[in-house]
C-alpha positions in Angstrom: 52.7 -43.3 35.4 54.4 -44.4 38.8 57.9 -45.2 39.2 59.8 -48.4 39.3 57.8 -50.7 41.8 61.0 -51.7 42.6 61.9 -48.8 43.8 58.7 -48.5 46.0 59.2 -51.8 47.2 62.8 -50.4 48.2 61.2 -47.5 50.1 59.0 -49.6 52.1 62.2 -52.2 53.0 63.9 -48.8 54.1 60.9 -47.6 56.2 60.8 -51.5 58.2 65.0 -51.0 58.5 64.2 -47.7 60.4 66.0 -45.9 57.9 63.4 -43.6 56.2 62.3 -40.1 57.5 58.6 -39.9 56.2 57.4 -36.0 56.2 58.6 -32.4 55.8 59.9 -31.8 59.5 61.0 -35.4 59.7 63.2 -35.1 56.3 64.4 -31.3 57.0 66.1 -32.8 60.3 67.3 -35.9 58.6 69.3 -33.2 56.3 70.2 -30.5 59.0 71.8 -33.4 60.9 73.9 -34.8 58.2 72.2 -38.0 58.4 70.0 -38.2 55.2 71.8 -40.0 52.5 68.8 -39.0 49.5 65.6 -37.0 49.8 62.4 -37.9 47.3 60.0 -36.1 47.2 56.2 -37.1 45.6 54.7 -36.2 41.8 52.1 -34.1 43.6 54.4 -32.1 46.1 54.1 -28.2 45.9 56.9 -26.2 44.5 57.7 -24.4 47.6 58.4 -27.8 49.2 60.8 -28.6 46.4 62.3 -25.1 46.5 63.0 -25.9 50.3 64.4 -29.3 49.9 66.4 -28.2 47.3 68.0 -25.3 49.5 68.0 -27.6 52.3 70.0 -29.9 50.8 72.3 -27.7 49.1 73.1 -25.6 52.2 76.2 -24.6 53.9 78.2 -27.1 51.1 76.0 -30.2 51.5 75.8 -31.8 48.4 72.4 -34.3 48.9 70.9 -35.8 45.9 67.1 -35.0 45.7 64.8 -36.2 43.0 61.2 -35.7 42.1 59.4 -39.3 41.7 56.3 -40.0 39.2 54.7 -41.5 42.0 52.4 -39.5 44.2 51.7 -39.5 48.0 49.4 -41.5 48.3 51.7 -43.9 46.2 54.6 -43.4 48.7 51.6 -44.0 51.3 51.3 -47.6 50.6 54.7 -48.0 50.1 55.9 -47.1 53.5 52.6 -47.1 55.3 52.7 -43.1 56.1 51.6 -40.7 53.6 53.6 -37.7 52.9 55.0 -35.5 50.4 58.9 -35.7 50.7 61.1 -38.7 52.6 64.7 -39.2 53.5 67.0 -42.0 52.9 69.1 -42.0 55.9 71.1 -45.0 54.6 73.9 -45.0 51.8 73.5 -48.6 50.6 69.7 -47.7 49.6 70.3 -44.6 49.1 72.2 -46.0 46.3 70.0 -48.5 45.0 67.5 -46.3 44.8 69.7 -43.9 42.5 70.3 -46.5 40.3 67.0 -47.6 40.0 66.5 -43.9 38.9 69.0 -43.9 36.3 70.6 -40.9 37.6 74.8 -39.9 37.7 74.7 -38.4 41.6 77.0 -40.1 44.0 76.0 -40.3 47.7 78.9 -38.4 49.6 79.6 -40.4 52.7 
C-alpha cells in the first residue's frame, strides 16, 4: 500500500522548489534551525530514527508535525530522485498540502 500519489508527486515538486531536506543529517538540521515546516519519514524507517525525529522535533517547545508514510524509501526515492529514510518540508504552503492530503488535524506553527 503506498500513499496518496498525490502526495508523492507533491514531494517531488517540493524537492525541484529547493524546499525538501532529503536524509537524516539533512532533516535533523532543517529542524534544529527552525526551518523545517513537516518531517516524513518512510514505511521501512527504523524505530530509533522515528524515536529521534520525534525528540527532535519536539525539543526545547518546537511543536513540528511528523508522520510515518505507507510508502517506503525507495518509494520516496523516485519521488524526489534521492533515496532516504526521513525528509523535511522546509515550506509551510506544502507543508500544508501535504497534511491535508494525510487527513491529519496538526497545524503548521509559522
Amino acid at each position: 500500500m503506498t500513499d496518496n500519489p498525490k502526495l508523492l508527486s507533491l514531494l517531488g515538486m517540493c524537492r525541484k522548489a529547493g524546499k525538501l531536506s532529503c536524509g537524516h543529517d539533512s532533516a535533523i538540521g532543517s529542524v534544529r534551525s527552525n526551518i523545517a515546516k513537516l518531517c516524513l519519514l518512510s514505511s521501512d524507517s527504523s524505530e530509533r530514527l522515528r524515536k529521534e525525529i520525534e525528540r527532535e522535533t519536539e525539543f526545547d517547545g518546537k511543536k513540528i508535525p511528523s508522520a510515518v508514510l505507507f510508502s517506503t524509501m525507495e518509494e520516496i526515492g523516485s519521488a524526489t530522485g534521492l533515496k532516504s529514510a526521513v525528509v523535511s518540508i522546509n515550506d509551510e504552503g506544502f507543508a500544508k498540502a501535504m497534511l491535508k492530503l494525510l487527513n491529519t488535524t496538526w497545524e503548521v506553527n509559522q
